[in-house]
One Martini backbone bead per residue (centre of mass of N, CA, C, O) as a GRO file, in nm:
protein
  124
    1UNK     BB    1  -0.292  -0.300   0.448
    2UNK     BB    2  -0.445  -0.540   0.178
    3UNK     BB    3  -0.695  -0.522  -0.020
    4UNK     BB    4  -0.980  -0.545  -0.158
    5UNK     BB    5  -1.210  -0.408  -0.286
    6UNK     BB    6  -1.568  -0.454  -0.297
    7UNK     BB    7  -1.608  -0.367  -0.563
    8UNK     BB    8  -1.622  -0.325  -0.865
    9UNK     BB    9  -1.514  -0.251  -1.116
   10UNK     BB   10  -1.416   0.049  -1.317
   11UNK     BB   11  -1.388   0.320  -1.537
   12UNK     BB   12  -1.101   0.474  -1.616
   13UNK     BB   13  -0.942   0.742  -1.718
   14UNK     BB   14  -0.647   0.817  -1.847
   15UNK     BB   15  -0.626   1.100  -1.620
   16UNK     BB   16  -0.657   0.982  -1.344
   17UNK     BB   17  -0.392   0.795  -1.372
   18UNK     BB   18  -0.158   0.768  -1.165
   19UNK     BB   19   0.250   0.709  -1.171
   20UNK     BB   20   0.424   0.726  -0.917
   21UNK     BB   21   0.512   0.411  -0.871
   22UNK     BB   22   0.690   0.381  -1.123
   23UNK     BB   23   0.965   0.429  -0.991
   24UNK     BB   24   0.960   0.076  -0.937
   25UNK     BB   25   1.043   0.034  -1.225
   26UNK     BB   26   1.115  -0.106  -1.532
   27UNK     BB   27   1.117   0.058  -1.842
   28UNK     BB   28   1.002  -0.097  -2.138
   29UNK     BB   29   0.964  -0.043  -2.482
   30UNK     BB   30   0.957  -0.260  -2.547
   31UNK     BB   31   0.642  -0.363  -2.463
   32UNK     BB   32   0.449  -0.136  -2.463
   33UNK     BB   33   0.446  -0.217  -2.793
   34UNK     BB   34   0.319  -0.487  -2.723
   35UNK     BB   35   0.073  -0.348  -2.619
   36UNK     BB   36  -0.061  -0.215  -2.816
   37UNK     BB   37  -0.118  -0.463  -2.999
   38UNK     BB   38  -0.297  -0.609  -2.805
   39UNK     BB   39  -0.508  -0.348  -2.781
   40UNK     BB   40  -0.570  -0.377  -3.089
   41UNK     BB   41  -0.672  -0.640  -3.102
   42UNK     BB   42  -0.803  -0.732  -2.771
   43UNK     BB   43  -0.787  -0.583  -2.590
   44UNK     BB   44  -0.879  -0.556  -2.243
   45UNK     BB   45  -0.829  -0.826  -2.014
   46UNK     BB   46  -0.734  -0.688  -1.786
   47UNK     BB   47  -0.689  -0.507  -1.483
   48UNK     BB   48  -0.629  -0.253  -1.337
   49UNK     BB   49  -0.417  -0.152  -1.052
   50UNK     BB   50  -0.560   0.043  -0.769
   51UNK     BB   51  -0.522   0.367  -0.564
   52UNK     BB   52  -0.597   0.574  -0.277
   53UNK     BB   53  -0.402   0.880  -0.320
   54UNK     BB   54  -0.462   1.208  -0.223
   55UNK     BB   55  -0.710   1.195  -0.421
   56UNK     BB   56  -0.609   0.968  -0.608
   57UNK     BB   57  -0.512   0.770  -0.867
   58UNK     BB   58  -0.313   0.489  -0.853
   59UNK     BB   59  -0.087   0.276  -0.988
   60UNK     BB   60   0.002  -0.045  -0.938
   61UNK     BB   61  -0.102  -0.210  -1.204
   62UNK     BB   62  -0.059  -0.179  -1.562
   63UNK     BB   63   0.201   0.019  -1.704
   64UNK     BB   64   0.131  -0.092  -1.982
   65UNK     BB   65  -0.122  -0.029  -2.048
   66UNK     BB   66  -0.124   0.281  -1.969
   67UNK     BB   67   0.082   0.356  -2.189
   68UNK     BB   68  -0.043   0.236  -2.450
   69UNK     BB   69  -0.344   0.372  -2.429
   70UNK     BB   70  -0.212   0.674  -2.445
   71UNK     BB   71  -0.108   0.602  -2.748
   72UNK     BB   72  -0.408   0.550  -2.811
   73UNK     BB   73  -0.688   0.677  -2.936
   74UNK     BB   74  -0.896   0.438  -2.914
   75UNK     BB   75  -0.868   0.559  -2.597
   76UNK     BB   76  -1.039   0.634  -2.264
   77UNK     BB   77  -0.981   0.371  -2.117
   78UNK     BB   78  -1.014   0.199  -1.778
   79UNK     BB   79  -1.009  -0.104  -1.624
   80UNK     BB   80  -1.077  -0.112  -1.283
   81UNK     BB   81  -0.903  -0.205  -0.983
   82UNK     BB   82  -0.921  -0.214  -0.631
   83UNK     BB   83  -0.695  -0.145  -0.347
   84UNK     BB   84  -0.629  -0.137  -0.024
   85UNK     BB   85  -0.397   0.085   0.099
   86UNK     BB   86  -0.101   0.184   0.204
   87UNK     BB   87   0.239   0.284   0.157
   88UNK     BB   88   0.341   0.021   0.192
   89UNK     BB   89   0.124  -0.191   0.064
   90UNK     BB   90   0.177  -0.062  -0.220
   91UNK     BB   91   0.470  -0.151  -0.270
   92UNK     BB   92   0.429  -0.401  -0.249
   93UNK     BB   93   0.195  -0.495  -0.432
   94UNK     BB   94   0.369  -0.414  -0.703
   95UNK     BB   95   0.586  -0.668  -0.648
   96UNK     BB   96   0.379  -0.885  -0.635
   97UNK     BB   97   0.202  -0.826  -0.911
   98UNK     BB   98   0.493  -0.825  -1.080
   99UNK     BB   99   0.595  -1.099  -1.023
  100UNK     BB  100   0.358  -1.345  -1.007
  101UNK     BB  101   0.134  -1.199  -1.158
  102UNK     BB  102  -0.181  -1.039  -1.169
  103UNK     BB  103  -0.462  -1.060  -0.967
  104UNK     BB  104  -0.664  -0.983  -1.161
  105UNK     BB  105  -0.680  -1.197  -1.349
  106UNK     BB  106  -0.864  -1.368  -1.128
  107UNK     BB  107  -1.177  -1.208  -1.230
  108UNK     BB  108  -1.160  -1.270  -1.539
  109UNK     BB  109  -1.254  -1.248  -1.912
  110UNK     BB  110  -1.231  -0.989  -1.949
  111UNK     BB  111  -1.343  -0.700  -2.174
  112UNK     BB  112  -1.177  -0.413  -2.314
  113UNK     BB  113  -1.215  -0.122  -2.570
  114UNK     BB  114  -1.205   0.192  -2.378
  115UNK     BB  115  -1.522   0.254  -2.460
  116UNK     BB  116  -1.700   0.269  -2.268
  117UNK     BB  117  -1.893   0.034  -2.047
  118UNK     BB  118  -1.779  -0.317  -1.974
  119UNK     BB  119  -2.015  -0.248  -1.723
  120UNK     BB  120  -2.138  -0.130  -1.465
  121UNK     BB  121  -2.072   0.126  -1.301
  122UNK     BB  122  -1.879   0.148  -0.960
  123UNK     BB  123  -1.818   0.322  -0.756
  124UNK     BB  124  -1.568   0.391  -0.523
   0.00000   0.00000   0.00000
């Protein structure tokens, strides 16, 4: 089953984020390049979207802002919105969240450039 969980969105160390489902993905290195200037002009527009696997948080979208991210010095966070799901519906929700195009993105302009809060943060 999967759905949004409840909570607002809030800052993830990009320590915290593995990227585990990655492996399901295939990785363009000019992209994640393209990402880089895109979080050096505009900060970060969209969350990534995670999930809680095994006590850790697993980046289930977001990809691209996450390896960018942790090249860019001036970052050391990213907004993330989290979703409810098994290991099953977290392997669709990759496909359906990176094919369709991130759900996340329907969340509003949110904008964050990666120190401090975005907004309030509320655990998870």
């Amino acid at each position: 089953m999967l759905r949004w969980a409840e909570e607002e969105p809030r800052i993830l160390r990009l320590d915290e984020v593995g990227e585990s489902y990655g492996r399901y993905l295939l990785q363009v290195p000019e992209l994640e390049r393209g990402m880089m200037r895109s979080l050096e002009s505009y900060g970060q527009l969209s969350p990534i979207v995670v999930v809680m696997h095994e006590g850790r948080w697993e980046l289930i979208d977001g990809f691209k802002r996450l390896g960018a991210a942790r090249k860019l010095q001036s970052m050391d966070g990213l907004l993330a919105r989290r979703i409810e799901a098994d290991e099953r519906s977290a392997k669709a929700a990759i496909y359906g969240l990176n094919r369709a195009g991130s759900l996340a993105r329907s969340s509003g302009p949110e904008r964050h450039h990666g120190r401090g809060p975005a907004h309030s943060s509320t655990a998870f």
